[in-house]
C-alpha positions in Angstrom: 92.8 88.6 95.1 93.7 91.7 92.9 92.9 94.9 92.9 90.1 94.4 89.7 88.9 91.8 91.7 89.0 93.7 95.1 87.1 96.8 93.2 84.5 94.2 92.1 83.9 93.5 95.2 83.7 96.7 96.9 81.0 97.7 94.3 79.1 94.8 95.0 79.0 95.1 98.8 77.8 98.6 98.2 75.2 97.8 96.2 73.7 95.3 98.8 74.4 97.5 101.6 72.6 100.1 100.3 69.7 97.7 99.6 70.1 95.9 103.5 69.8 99.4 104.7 67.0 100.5 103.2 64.9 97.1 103.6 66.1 96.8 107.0 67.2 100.3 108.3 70.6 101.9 109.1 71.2 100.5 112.6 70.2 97.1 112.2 72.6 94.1 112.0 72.7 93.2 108.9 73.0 96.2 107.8 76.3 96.7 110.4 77.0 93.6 109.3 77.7 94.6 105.5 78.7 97.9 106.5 82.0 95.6 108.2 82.5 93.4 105.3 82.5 96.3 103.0 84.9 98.1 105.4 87.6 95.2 105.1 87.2 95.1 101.4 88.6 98.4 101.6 90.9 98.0 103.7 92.4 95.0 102.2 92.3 97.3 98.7 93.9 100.0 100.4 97.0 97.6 101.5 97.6 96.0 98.4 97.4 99.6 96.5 100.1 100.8 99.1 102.1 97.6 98.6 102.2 97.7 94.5 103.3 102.0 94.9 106.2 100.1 97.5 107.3 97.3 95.2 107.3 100.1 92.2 109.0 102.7 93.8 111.5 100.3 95.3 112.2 99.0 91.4 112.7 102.5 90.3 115.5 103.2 92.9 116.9 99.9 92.0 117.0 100.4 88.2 118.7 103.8 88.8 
């Protein structure tokens, strides 16, 4: 998964956590549920964003 695909995502989980929340209220487990998912999503775009700044910066010292 890329990163347009990974920001996709985020803003989708967003969207229906916001929703869960409100039809269901902040503390219950769907809503903790999503509130997860939507945690790894960012992780996961967080890891491959530090990952592509590694491989770019490691070209630039290479093509030096």
């Amino acid at each position: 998964m890329d990163t347009d695909e990974l920001v996709k995502g985020i803003n989708q989980m967003r969207k229906s956590l916001i929703s869960i929340a409100k039809e269901t209220g902040l503390n219950s487990n769907e809503t903790l549920y999503c509130s997860k998912e939507l945690d790894e999503l960012i992780t996961r775009y967080q890891k491959l964003k530090m990952k592509n700044k590694q491989e770019f910066v490691q070209k630039s010292c290479i093509t030096q």
